[in-house]
matplotlib code that plots the C-alpha trace (Angstrom):
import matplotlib.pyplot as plt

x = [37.1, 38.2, 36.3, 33.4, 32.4, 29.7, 31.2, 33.6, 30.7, 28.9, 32.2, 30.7, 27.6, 29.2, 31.9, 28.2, 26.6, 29.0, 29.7, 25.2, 24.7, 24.6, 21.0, 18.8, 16.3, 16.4, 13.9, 16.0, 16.2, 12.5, 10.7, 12.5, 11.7, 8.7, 6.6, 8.2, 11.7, 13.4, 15.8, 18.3, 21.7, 23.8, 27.1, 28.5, 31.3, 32.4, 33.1, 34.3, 36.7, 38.4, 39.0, 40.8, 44.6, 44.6, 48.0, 49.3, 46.8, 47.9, 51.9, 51.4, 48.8, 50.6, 47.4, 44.7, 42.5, 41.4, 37.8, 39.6, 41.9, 38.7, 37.0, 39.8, 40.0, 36.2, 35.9, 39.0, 39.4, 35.5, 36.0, 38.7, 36.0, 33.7, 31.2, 29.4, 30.6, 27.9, 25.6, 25.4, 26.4, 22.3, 22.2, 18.4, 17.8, 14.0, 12.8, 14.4, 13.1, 13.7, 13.8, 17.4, 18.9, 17.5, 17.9, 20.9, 21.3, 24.3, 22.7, 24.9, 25.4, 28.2, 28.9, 31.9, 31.3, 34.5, 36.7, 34.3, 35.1, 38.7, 38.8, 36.6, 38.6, 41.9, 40.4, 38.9, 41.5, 38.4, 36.9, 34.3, 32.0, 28.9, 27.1, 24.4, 22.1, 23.9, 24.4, 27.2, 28.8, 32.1, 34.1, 31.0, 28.1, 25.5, 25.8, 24.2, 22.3, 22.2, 19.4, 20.5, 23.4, 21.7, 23.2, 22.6, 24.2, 23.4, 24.8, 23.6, 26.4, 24.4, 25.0, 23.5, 25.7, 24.1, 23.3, 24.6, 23.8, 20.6, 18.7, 21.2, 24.0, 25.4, 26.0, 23.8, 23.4, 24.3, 21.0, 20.6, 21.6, 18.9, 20.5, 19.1, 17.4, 14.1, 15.2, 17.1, 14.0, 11.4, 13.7, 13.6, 9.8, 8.5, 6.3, 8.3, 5.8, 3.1, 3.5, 3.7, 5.4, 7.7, 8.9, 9.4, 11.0, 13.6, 14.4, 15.1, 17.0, 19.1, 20.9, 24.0, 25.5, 26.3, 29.1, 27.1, 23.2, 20.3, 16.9, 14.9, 11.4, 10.6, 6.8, 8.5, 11.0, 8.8, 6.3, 9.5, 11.5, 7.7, 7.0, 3.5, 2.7, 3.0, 0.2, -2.2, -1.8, -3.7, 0.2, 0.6, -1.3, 1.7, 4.4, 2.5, 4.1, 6.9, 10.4, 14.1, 16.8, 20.7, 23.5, 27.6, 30.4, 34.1, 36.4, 39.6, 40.2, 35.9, 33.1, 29.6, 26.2, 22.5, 19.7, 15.8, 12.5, 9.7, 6.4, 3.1, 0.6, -0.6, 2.8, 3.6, 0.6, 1.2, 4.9, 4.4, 1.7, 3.9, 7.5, 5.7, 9.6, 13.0, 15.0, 17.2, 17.5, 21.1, 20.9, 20.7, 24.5, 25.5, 26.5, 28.1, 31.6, 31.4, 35.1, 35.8, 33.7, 34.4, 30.6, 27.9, 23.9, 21.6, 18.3, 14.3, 11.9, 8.6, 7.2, 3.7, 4.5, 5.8, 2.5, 0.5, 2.8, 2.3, -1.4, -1.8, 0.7, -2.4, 0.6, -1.1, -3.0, 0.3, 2.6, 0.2, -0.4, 3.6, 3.7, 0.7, 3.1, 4.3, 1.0, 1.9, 0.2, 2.2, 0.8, 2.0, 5.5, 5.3, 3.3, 6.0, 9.0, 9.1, 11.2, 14.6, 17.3, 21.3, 23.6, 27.3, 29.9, 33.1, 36.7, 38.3, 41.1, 44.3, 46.0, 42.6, 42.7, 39.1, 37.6, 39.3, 37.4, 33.6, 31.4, 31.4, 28.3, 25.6, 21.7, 20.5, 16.4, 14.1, 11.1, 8.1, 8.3, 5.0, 5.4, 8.2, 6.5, 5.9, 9.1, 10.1, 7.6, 9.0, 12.8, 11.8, 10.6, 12.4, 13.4, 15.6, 16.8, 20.4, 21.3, 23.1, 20.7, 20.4, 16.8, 17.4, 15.1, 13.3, 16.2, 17.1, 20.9, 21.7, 25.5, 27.8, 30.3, 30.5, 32.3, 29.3, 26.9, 28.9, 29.3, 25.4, 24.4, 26.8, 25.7, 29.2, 29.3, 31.2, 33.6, 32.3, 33.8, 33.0, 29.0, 27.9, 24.7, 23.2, 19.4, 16.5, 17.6, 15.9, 18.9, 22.7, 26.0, 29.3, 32.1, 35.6, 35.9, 37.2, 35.6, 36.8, 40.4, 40.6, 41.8, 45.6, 47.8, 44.9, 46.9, 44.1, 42.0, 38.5, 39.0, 35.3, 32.7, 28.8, 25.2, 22.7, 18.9, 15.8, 12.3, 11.4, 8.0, 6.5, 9.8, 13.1, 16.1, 19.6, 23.3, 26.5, 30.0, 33.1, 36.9, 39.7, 43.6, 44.8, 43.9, 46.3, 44.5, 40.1, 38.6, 37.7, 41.8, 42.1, 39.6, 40.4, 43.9, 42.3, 40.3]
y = [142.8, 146.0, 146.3, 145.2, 145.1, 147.8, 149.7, 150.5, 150.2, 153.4, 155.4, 155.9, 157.6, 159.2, 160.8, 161.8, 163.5, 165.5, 167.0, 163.7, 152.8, 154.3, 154.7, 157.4, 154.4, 153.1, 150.1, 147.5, 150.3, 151.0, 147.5, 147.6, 151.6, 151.8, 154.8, 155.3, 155.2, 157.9, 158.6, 156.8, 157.5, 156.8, 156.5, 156.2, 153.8, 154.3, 158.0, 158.3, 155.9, 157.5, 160.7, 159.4, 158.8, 156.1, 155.2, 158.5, 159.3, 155.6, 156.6, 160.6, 160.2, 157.9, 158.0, 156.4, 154.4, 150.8, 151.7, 154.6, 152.4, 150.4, 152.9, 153.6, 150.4, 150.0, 152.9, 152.6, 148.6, 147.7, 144.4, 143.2, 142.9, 141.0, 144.5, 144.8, 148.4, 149.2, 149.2, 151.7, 150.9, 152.4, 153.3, 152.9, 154.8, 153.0, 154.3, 152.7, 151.3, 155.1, 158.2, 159.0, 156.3, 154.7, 151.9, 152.3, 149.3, 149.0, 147.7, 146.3, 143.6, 140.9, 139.1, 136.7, 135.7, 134.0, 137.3, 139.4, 136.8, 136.8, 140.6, 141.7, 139.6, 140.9, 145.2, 144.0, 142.4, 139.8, 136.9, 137.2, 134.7, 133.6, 130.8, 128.1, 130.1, 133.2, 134.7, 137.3, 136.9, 139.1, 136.9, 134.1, 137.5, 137.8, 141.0, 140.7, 138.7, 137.8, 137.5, 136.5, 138.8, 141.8, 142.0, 144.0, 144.7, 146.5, 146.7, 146.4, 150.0, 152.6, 156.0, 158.0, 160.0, 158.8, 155.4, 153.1, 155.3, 155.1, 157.7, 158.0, 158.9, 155.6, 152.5, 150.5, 146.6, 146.0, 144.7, 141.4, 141.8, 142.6, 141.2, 137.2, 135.8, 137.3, 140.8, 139.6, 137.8, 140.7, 143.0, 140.6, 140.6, 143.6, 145.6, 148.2, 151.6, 151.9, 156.1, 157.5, 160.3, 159.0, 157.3, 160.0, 162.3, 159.1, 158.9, 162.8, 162.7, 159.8, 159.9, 158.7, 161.6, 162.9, 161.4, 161.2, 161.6, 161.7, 161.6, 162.8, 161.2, 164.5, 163.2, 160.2, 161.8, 164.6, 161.2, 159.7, 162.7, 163.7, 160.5, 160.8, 164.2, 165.8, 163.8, 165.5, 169.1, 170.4, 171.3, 167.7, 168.3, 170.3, 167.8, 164.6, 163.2, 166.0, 165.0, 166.7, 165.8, 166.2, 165.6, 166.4, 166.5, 166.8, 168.7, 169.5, 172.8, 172.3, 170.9, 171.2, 170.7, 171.1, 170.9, 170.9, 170.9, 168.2, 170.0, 168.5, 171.1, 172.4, 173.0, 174.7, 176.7, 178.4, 178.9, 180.6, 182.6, 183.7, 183.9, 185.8, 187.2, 186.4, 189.3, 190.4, 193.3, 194.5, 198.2, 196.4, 195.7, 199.2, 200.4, 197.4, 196.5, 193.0, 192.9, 192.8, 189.5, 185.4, 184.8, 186.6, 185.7, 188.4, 187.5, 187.4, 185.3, 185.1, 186.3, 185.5, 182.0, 182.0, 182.9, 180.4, 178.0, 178.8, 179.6, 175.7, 173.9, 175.2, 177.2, 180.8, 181.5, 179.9, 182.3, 185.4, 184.2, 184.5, 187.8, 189.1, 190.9, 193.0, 194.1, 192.6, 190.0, 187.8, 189.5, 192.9, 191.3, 190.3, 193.1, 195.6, 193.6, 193.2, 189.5, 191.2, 190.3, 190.3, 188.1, 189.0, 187.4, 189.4, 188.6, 188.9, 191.3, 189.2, 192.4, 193.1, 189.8, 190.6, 191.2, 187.7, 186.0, 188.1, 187.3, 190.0, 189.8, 192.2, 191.5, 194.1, 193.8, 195.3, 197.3, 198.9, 202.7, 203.1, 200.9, 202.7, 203.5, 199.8, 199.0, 201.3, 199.4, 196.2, 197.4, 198.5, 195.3, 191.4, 192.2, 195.0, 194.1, 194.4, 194.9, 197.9, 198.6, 201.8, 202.0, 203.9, 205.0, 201.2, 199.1, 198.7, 196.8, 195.2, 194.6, 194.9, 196.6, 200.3, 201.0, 198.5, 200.9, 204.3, 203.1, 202.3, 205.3, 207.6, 206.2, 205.0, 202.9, 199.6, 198.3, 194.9, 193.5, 190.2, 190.3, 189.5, 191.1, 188.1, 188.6, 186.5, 184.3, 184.4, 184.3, 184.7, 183.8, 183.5, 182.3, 182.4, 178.9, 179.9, 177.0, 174.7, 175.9, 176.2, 172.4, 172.4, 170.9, 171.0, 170.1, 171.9, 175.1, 176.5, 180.3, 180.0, 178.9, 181.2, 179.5, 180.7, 179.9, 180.4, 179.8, 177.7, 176.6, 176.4, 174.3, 176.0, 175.2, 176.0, 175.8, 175.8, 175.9, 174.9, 176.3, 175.1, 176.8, 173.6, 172.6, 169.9, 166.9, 166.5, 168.1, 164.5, 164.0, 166.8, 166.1, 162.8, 163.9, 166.6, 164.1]
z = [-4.9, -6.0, -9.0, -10.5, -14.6, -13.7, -11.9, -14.4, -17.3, -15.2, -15.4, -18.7, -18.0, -15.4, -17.7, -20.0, -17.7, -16.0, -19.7, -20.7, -34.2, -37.5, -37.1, -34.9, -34.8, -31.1, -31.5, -29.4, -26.4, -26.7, -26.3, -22.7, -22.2, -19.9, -19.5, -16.0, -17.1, -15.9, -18.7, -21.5, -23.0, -25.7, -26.4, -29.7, -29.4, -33.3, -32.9, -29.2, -30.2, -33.0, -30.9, -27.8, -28.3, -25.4, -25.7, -25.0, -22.2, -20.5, -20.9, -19.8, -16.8, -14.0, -11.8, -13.7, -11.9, -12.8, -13.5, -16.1, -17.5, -18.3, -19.7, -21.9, -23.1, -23.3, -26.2, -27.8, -28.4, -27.7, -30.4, -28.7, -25.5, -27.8, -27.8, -31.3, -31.8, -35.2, -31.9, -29.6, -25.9, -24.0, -20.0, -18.8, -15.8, -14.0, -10.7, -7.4, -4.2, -2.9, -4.6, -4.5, -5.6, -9.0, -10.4, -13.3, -16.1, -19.1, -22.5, -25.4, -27.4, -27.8, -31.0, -29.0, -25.6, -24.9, -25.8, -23.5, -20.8, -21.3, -22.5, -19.1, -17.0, -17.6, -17.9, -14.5, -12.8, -11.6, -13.0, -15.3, -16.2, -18.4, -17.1, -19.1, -18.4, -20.0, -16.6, -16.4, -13.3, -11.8, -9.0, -8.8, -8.0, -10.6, -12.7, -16.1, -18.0, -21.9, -24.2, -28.2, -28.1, -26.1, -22.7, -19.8, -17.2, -13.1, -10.2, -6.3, -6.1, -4.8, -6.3, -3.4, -1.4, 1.7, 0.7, 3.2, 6.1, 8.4, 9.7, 12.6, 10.2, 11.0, 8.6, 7.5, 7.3, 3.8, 1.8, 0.1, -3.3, -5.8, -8.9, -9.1, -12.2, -11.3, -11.7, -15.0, -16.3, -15.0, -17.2, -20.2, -19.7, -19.0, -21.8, -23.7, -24.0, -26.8, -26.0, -28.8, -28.2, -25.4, -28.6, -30.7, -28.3, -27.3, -31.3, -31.5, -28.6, -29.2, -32.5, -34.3, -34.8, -31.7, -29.7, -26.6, -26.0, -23.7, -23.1, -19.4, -19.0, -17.3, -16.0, -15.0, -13.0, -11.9, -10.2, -8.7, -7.2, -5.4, -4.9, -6.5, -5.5, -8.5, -9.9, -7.4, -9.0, -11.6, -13.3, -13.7, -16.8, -18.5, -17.9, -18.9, -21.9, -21.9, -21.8, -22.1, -25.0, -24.9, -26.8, -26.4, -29.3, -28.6, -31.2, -30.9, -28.4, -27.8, -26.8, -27.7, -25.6, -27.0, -24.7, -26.0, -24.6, -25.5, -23.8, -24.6, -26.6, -23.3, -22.2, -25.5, -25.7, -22.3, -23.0, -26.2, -24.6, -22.1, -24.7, -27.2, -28.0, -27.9, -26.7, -24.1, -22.8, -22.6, -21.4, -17.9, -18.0, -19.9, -16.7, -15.5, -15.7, -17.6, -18.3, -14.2, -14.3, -14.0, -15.3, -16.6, -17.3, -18.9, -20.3, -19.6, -17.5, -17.6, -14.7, -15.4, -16.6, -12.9, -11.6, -13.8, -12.9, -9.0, -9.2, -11.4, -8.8, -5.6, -4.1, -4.8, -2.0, 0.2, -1.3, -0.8, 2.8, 3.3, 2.2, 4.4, 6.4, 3.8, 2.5, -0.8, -3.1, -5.8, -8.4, -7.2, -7.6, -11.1, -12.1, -10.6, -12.4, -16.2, -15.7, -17.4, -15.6, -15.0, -12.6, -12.8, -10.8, -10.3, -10.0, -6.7, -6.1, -4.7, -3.1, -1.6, 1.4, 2.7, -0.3, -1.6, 0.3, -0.3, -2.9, -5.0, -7.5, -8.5, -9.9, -12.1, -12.4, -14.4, -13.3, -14.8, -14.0, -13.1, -10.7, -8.7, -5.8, -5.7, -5.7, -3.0, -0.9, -1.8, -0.8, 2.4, 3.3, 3.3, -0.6, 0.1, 3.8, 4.5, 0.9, -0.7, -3.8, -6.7, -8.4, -11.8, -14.2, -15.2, -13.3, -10.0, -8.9, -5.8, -4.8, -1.9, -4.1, -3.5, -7.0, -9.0, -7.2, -8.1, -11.6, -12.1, -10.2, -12.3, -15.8, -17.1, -19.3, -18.8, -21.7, -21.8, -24.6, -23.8, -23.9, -27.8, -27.8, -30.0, -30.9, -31.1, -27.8, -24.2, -22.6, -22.7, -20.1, -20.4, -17.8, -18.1, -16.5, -13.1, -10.9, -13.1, -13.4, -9.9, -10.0, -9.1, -12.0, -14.7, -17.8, -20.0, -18.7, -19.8, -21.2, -23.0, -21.6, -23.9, -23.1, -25.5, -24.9, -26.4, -27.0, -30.4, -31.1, -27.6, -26.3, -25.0, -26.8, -25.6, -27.0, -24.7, -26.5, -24.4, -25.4, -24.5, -24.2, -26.1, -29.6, -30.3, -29.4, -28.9, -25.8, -24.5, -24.4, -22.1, -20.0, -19.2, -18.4, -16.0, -14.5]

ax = plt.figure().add_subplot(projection="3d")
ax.plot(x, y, z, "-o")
ax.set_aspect("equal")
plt.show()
């Protein structure tokens, strides 16, 4: 069978995440949202629809594949499938049998079974049934399941990229499936969270007016991805009830993407201890050539929000241990660097072969002048080893490039008429889009790409705005036809 209905459902949350209802109520979502759920989405059928021309896309791009096309027809025509579009279409994310590969579910409702039979058949090129029993099965293998007209749907699709490979790098024996009427009814049954703020935080996250969202159970996932260790640290404390929201928009020529923070009070108390400002420091680039770059990050980072975080997670006394040998503590580190930093990521000359193919980058850090001698001593051991680095006044660069270093060292002052020195942020990158554009025949290129973060209230909070060279049509058009 060459395609299955979830399959082609997960395209969706595929398509969310690598950019991820009239109501930012999400009760029906919530009495199945478990305290160890990993994470939810929502897509907003209503609005995504109305912004992709799918005609055009299906008569311009000649290489769509059936899980695409089903996507396509899945947003734009969702009535004609028998989906109750004034609902949104939910992806629960709940911990798997192993920790990199979780267990992924579609939730939606349908107001006409027999059109999503017919109407899933025919986008599917299968057979797609609904039993007595309100079964959903795709060429006679249980898929989904039906309860009133809420529907989920899973599949036994692994999206590991070593799933189906043992230990010798060699497949496999494929698994029973784990899709029978006990997982459907376990589903149906289990106890939706009483967490009071896992609610909250799911209801700020998810909303209506956003054409995609998301919400990251970040204790949950924090459990599943150590597989329990976390829980043995005193840090565990800070993450309990904490969680991570985000949302997309498409425009026409853009696309939006907010991120934000949802730390419990000890979380927030320690991180507005520790990001008592919001400011960058931007004399750490004025002698650095900004216009010569592909990307760009300048902002600040808490070093001593490092150390609690080290000395809280037991690894304190391991980290000092490893740098024995250098007769160095990890508080001499963060005491000798102030956490300003700079990452710039320079364009390659063509005419130039070798340096073509050589990174060319440069890290600009900044330093506490009475600590200088420190620094030395830090340079002359694994820190500065093998590097070419200039220590100036309160900053100190590291780069291969001769000419970064003789600019720096020299005091000239770089154009850089692409850094917006914005205030009141932690944080602050731009990219011209160059790994992305490196896709032959893209029909639509990134020229834009500005991350702005910062701290708000004891959370972090953070804005990326993509630009497009095309305006005509919404960012979502373009992408699909790069896709």
């Amino acid at each position: 069978m060459k395609n299955t209905l979830m399959k082609s459902l997960f395209y969706v949350f595929a398509f969310a995440i690598l950019f991820s209802c009239n109501s930012n109520k999400n009760n029906e979502i919530l009495t199945y949202t478990t305290d160890t759920t990993l994470g939810l989405s929502r897509v907003n059928l209503n609005t995504i629809s109305e912004k992709i021309p799918v005609d055009k896309i299906l008569k311009e791009k000649k290489d769509l594949k059936d899980d695409e096309k089903f996507f396509l027809q899945l947003v734009s025509k969702p009535k004609e499938s028998g989906i109750d579009t004034d609902k949104p279409l939910y992806f629960i994310i709940d911990q798997g049998k192993s920790t990199y590969d979780p267990d992924a579910k579609a939730f939606f409702w349908i107001t006409d079974k027999a059109k999503f039979q017919k109407s899933m058949s025919d986008l599917t090129k299968s057979k797609v049934t609904i039993d007595k029993k309100d079964y959903i099965y795709v060429d006679g293998k249980m898929t989904g399941s039906i309860k009133g007209d809420m529907a989920i749907v899973s599949s036994d699709k692994s999206y590991s990229p070593y799933a189906g490979y043992n230990s010798l790098n060699t497949p496999s024996v494929e698994p029973s499936s784990k899709l029978n009427e006990k997982y459907f009814a376990d589903f149906w049954g289990r106890k939706g969270t009483s967490n009071a703020a896992i609610k909250d935080q799911v209801n700020q996250s998810l909303v209506s007016d956003k054409d995609i969202s998301g919400w990251i159970n970040l204790a949950a996932v924090a459990s599943y991805a150590s597989k329990g260790y976390i829980e043995t640290l005193a840090a565990n404390k800070l993450i309990i009830d904490s969680g991570i929201g985000f949302d997309f928009n498409f425009d026409k020529g853009k696309s939006e993407m907010d991120t934000k923070t949802f730390f419990n009070a000890d979380m927030k108390k320690v991180v507005e201890k520790y990001y008592d400002k919001n400011a960058v420091n931007y004399d750490l680039v004025k002698n650095v050539e900004l216009d010569n770059s592909k990307s760009f990050t300048i902002g600040f980072f808490s070093l001593d929000f490092m150390r609690y975080l080290v000395k809280e997670a037991g690894f304190e006394a391991t980290v000092n241990h490893y740098l024995a040998s250098t007769n160095k503590t990890l508080e001499d580190i963060t005491s000798t660097f102030t956490g300003d930093y700079a990452f710039v990521d320079f364009k390659s000359n063509p005419a130039d072969t070798v340096e073509y193919y050589r990174t060319n980058n440069a890290v600009v850090l900044g330093f506490n002048p009475k600590k200088k001698d420190a620094l030395t001593s830090l340079l002359q051991g694994p820190l500065g080893q093998s590097k070419k680095y200039m220590i100036a006044d309160n900053q100190v660069i590291f780069s291969d490039d001769n000419n970064v270093i003789y600019q720096f060292q020299n005091k000239k002052v770089g154009k850089n008429t692409k850094l917006n020195k914005k205030t009141g942020i932690t944080a602050y990158s731009w990219s011209d889009g160059n790994d992305y554009n490196q896709k032959e025949k893209a029909t639509v290129k990134v020229v834009d790409m500005v991350n702005e973060s910062k701290e708000d209230g004891g959370n972090l909070v953070s804005k990326t705005v993509f630009t497009l060279d095309k305006k005509d049509e919404n960012a979502l058009y373009y992408l699909i036809m790069n896709g």
